[in-house]
N, C-alpha and C positions, 0 to 999 in steps of 0.2 A: 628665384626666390631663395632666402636663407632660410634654413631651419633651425634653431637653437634650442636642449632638453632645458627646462629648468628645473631645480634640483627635486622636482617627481620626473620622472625621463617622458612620463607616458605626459606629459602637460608641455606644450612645445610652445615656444613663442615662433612669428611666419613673419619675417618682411621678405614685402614682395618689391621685384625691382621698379625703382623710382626715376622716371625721365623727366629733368628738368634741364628750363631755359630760361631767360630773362621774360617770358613769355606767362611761365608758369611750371607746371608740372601735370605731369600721367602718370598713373599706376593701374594694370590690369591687380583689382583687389580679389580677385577670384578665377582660378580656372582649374578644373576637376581634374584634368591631365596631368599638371602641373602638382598641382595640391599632394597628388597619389605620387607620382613620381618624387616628390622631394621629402615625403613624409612615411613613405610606405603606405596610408590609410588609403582605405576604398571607402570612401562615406556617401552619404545621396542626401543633400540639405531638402527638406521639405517647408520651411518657414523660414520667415525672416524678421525680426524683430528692431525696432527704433525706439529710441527712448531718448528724451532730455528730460536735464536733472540741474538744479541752483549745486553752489559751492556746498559742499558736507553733507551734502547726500548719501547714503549709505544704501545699496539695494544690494539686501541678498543676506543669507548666504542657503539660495533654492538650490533645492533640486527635486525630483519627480521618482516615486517608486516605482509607479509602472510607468510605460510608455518613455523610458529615460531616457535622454537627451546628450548627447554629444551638440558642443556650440565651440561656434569659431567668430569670436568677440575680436571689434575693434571701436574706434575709437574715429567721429570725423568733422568735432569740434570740440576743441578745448582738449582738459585731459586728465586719465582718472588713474586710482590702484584698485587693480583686479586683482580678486584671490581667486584658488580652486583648492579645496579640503580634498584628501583623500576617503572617500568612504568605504572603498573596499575592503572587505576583513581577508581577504587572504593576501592581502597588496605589503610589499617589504615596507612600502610608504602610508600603509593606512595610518588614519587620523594626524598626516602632515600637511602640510601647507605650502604652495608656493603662489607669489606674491608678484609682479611686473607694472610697470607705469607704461599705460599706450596714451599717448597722444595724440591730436590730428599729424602734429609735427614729424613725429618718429613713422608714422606708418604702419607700427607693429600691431600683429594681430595675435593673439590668443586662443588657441586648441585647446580646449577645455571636454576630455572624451566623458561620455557615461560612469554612474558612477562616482561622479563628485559635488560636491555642492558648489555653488558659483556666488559672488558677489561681490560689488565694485566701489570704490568712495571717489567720489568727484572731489577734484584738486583744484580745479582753476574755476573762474567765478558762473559757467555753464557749462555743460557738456552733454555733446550727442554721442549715444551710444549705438550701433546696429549691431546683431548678432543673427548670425544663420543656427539652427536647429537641425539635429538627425531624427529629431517626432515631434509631434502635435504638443501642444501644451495642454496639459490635462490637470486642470485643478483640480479635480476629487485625489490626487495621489502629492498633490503637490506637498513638500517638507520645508520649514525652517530653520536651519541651523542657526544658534545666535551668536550674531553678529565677534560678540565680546567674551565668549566661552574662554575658562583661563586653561582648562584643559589642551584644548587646540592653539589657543598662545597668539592670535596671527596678531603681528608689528603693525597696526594702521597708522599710517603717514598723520595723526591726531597728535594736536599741544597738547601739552601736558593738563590734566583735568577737560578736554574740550570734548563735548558731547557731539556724533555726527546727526546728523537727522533722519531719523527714522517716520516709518509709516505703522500704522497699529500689526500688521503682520510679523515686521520684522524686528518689532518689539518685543514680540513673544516667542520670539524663536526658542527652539529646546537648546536644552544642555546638550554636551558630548555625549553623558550618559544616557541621556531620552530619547536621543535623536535617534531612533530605525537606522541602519547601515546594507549595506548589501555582501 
């Protein structure tokens, strides 16, 4: 597997190696040995998470005060932009952003550690999303970041004036300034 920082170092994007043939194609999308060894991380997933979403979907941008969540996101139809905010206050990257397109096509997956808020806009006219968890998902802690904060700034792949579609949660997501941090 490769590993590549994206410009928060601690947010790694993972392609894992891909075996194809006129046949098809393999990918081992997971293996803990591996994972630690080309990442440095020792993590232990407890949940796994599925999701489809129509074109301009916008889910996110969660994350959990207690019980926080390190997620290693991918992508295994269609294909989306994933963010990760930094939340950490003593982080050199706190309240920045890094941004990646995974695809089914590309492969690539998204290490998303504790810590930052997460959330994705679907590109193509579906897409399936799975994502592995390092805790439990705990709605009594769950946060909102919004989406559109001009503070945090983040580039979504959106025409110009085009609204993505939201659900009443992440409607109301808080400002930069409201939003709890760690």
């Amino acid at each position: 597997m490769t590993v590549t920082p994206t410009v928060i170092p601690e947010v790694l994007i993972i392609e894992p190696k891909v075996f194809g043939d006129e046949r098809g194609w393999f990918t081992e999308s997971f293996n803990a040995q591996e994972f630690s060894a080309a990442t440095g991380l020792k993590v232990e997933f407890v949940q796994d998470n599925h999701s489809f979403s129509r074109q301009w979907t916008l889910r996110g941008l969660h994350y959990q005060l207690e019980k926080t969540q390190g997620k290693l996101v991918r992508v295994v139809s269609g294909s989306v932009f994933d963010v990760a905010v930094d939340l950490r206050k003593n982080s050199p990257t706190f309240g920045k952003w890094a941004g990646v397109e995974l695809s089914a096509q590309n492969h690539q997956q998204l290490w998303v550690p504790a810590g930052f808020a997460h959330g994705f806009l679907v590109l193509s006219d579906t897409a399936e999303f799975l994502y592995k968890t390092t805790d439990y998902y705990h709605p009594q802690s769950e946060v909102c970041l919004a989406w559109d904060d001009p503070v945090v700034g983040i580039q979504w792949p959106l025409q110009s004036g085009q609204s993505p579609n939201l659900n009443a949660k992440d409607l109301a997501g808080l400002s930069w300034d409201k939003a709890p941090k760690f």
